[in-house]
C-alpha positions as CSV (number, residue, x, y, z in Angstrom):
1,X,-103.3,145.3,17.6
2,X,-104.6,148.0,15.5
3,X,-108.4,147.9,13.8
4,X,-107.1,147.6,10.3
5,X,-103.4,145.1,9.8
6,X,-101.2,146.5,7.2
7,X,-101.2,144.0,3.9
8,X,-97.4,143.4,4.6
9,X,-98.2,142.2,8.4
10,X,-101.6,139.6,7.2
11,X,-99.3,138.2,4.3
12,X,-97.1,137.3,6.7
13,X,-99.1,135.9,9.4
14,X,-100.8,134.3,6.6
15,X,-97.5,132.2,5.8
16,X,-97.0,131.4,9.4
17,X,-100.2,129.7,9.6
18,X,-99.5,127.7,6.7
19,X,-96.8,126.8,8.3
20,X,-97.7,125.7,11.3
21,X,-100.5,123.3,9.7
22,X,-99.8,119.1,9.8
23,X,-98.8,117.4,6.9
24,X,-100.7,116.1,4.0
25,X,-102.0,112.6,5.4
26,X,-100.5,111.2,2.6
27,X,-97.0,111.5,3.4
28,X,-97.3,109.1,6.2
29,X,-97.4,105.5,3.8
30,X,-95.0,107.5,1.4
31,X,-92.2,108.3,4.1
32,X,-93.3,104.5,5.9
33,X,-95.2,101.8,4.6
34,X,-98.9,101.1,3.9
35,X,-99.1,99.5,7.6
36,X,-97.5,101.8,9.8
37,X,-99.9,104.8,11.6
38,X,-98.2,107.8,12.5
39,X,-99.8,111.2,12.8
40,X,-99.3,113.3,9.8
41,X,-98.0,116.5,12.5
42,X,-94.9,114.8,12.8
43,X,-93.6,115.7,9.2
44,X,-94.4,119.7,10.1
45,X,-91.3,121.2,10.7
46,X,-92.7,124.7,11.8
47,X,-95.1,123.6,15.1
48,X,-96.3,126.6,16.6
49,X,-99.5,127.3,18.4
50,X,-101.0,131.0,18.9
51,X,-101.6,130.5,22.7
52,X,-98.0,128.6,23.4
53,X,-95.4,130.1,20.9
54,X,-95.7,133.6,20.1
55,X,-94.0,134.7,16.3
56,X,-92.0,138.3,15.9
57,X,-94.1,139.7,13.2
């Protein structure tokens, strides 16, 4: 990659790694129940890693 990303290329590897972030931990009793645990990464629907899954930007 060069020294210096073009502002088009950052904004958009910017969105991809909002994407790829869990889920607010609140979600989890709002989608089901006070009681229940469940890790908040399974309400992402983007799950991407920079070493596993590479993106075409």
């Amino acid at each position: 990659m060069a020294r210096n990303i073009h502002i088009a290329r950052k904004k958009r590897l910017a969105k991809k790694g909002r994407q790829s972030r869990w889920a607010p931990f609140w979600t989890v009793p709002k989608i089901y129940g006070q009681g229940r645990s469940v890790h908040p990464g399974r309400h992402t629907a983007v799950k991407r890693n920079w070493r596993r899954n590479k993106t075409k930007v």
